[in-house]
Rosetta silent file (secondary structure, phi, psi, omega in degrees, C-alpha in Angstrom):
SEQUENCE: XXXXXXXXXXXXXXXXXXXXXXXXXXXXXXXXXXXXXXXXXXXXXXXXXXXXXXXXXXXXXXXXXXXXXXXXXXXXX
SCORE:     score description
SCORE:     0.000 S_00000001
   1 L     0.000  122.854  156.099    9.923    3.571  -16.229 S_00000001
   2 L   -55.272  164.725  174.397    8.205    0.470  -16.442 S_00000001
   3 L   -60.436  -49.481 -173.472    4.297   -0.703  -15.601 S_00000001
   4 E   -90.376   76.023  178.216    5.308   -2.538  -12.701 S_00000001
   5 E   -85.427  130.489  174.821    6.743   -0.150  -10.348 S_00000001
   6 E   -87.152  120.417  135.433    7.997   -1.102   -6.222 S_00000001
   7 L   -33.386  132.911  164.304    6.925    1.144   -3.520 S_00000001
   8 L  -125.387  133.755 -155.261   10.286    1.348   -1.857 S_00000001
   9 H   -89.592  -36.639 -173.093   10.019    2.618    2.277 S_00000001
  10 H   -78.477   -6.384 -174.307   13.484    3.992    1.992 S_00000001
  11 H   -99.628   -0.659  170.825   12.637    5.996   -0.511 S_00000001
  12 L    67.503   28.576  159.137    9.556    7.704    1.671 S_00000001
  13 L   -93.186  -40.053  141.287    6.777    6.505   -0.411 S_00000001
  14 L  -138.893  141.378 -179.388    5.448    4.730    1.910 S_00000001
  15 E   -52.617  145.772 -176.494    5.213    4.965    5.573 S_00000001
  16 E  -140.728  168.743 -159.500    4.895    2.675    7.746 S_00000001
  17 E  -153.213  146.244 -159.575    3.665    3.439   11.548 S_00000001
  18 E  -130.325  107.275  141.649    3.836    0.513   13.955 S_00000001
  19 L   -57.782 -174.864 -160.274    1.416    0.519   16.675 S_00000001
  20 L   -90.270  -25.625 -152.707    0.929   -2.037   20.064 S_00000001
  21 L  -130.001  -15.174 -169.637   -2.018   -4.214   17.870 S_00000001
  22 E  -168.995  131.712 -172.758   -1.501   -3.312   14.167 S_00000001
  23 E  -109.040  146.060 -154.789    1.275   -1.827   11.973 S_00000001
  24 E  -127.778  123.101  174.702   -0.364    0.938    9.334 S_00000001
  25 E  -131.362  133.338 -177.550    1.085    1.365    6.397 S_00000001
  26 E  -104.042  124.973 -170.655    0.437    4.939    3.859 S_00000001
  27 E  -123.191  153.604  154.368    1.176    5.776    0.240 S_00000001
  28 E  -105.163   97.927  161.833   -0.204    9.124   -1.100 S_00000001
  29 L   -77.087  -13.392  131.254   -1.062    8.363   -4.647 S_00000001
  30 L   114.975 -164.433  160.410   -2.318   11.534   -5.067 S_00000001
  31 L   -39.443   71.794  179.103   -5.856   12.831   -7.571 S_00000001
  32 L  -123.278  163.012  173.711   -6.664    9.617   -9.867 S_00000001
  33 L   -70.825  -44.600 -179.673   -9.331    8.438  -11.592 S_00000001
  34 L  -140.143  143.673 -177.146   -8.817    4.731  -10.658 S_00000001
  35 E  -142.882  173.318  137.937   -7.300    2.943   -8.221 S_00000001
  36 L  -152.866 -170.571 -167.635   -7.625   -0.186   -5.989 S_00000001
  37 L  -150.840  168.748 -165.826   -5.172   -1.901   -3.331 S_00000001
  38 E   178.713  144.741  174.455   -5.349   -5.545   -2.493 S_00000001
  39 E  -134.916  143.951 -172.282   -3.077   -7.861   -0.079 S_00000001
  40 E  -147.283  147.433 -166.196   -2.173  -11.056   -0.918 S_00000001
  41 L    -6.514   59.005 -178.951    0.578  -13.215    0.517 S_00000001
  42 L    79.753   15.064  167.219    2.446  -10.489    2.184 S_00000001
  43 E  -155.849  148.455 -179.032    2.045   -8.404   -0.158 S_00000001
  44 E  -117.905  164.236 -145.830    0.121   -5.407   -1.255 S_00000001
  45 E  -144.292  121.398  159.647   -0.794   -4.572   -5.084 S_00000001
  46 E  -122.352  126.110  169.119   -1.669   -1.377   -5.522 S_00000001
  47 E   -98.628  147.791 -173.558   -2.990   -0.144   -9.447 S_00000001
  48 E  -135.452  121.134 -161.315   -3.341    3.123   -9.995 S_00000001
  49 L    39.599 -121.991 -171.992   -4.747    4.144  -13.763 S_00000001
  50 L  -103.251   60.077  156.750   -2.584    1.358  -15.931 S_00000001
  51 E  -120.883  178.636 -178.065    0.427    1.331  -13.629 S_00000001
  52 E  -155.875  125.586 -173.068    0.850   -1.168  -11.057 S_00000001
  53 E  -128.572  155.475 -153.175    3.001   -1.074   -7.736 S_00000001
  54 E  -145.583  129.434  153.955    3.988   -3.377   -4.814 S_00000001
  55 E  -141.695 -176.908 -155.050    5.246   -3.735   -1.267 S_00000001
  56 L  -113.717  106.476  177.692    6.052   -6.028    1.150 S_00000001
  57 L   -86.817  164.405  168.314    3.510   -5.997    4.483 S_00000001
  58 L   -83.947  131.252  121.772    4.084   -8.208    7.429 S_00000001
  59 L    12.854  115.612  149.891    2.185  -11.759    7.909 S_00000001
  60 L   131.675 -168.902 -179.897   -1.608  -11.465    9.386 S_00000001
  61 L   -59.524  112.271 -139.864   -4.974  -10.092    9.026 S_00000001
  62 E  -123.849  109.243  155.843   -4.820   -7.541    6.389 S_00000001
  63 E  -126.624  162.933  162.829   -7.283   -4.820    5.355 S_00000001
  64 E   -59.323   64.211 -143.797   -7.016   -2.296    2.519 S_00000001
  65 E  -159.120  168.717  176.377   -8.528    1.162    1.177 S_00000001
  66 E  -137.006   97.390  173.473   -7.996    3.780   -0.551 S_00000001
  67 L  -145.028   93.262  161.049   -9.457    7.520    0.175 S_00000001
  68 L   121.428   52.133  171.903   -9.181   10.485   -0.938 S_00000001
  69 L    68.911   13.328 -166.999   -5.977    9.382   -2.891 S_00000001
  70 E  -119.207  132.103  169.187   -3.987    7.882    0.589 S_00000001
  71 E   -94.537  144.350  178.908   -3.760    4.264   -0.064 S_00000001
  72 E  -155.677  123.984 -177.257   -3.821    2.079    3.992 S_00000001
  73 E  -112.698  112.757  166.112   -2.921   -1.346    4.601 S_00000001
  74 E  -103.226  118.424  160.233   -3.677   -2.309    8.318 S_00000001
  75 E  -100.551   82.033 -171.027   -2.152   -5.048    9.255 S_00000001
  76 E   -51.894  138.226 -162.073   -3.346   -6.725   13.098 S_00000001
  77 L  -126.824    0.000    0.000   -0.604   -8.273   14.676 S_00000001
């Protein structure tokens, strides 16, 4: 497996839950020492120790977090 690993949705890594105002999207990355998440042109970067993974969000205001090992991308729509 390479460093640069895709989140794939079909593959149930991550979820994605669509609401009336904002579509919420969830990865369980599980117990790590370091992590972060970041969105950037439609796309969120998540690293997790030295690996690094990617998926494709929808266009708008975008926030980020990570806690308690559940990575969430809120997107407002």
């Amino acid at each position: 497996m390479t460093d640069q690993q895709r989140f794939q949705e079909r593959e149930g890594v991550v979820r994605r839950y669509d609401y009336d105002d904002a579509v919420v999207f969830a990865a369980d990355v599980g117990p790590v020492e370091e992590a972060a998440v970041d969105v950037a042109d439609g796309t969120a970067m998540v690293v997790v120790d030295d690996r690094q993974y990617e998926f494709e969000v929808p266009a708008g205001d975008a926030q980020a977090f990570i806690k308690n090992g559940v990575v969430t991308v809120e997107v407002e729509q």
